[in-house]
N, C-alpha and C positions, 0 to 999 in steps of 0.2 A: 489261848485267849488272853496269855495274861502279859504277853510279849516276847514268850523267850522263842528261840528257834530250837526244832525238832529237828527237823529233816532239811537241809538245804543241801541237795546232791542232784547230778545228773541220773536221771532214769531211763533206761529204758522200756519202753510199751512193750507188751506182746502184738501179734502179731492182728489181735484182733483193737487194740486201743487202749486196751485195759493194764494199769499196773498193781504189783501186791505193794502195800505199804501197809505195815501192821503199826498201831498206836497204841500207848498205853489206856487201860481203860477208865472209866469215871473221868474224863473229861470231856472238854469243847475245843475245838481247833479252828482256828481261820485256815482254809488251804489254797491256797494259788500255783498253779499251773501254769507254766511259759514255756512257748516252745514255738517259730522261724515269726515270731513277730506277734505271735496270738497268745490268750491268756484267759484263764477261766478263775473263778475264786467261788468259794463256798465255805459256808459252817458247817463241819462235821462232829459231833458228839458220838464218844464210846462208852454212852452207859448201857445198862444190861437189857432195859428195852427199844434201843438202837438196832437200826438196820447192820447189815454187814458188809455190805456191798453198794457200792455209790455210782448208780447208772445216769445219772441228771448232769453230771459235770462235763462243758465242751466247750469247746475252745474257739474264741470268734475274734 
């Protein structure tokens, strides 16, 4: 959240959509996803009462 980049790499999905990306924890991320023209963005936090798995992110 605070500007810097983490992760800017090509991923690939498994087979059902989903990728692992582990983040360090006690924080907030802006995340954006791009992939043949489409794009999804979301805040995700990794503090200890956060979800683990991020099922609401798609790509339109």
């Amino acid at each position: 959240m605070d500007g810097n980049v983490v992760v800017d790499e090509t991923m690939k999905s498994q087979s059902n959509g989903f990728i692992d990306l582990w983040l360090p924890r006690d924080t907030k991320y802006q995340i954006e996803i791009e992939y043949d023209g489409k794009k999804a963005e979301s805040e995700i936090a990794t503090f200890e009462s956060d979800g683990t798995c991020n099922t609401t992110m798609q790509l339109k």
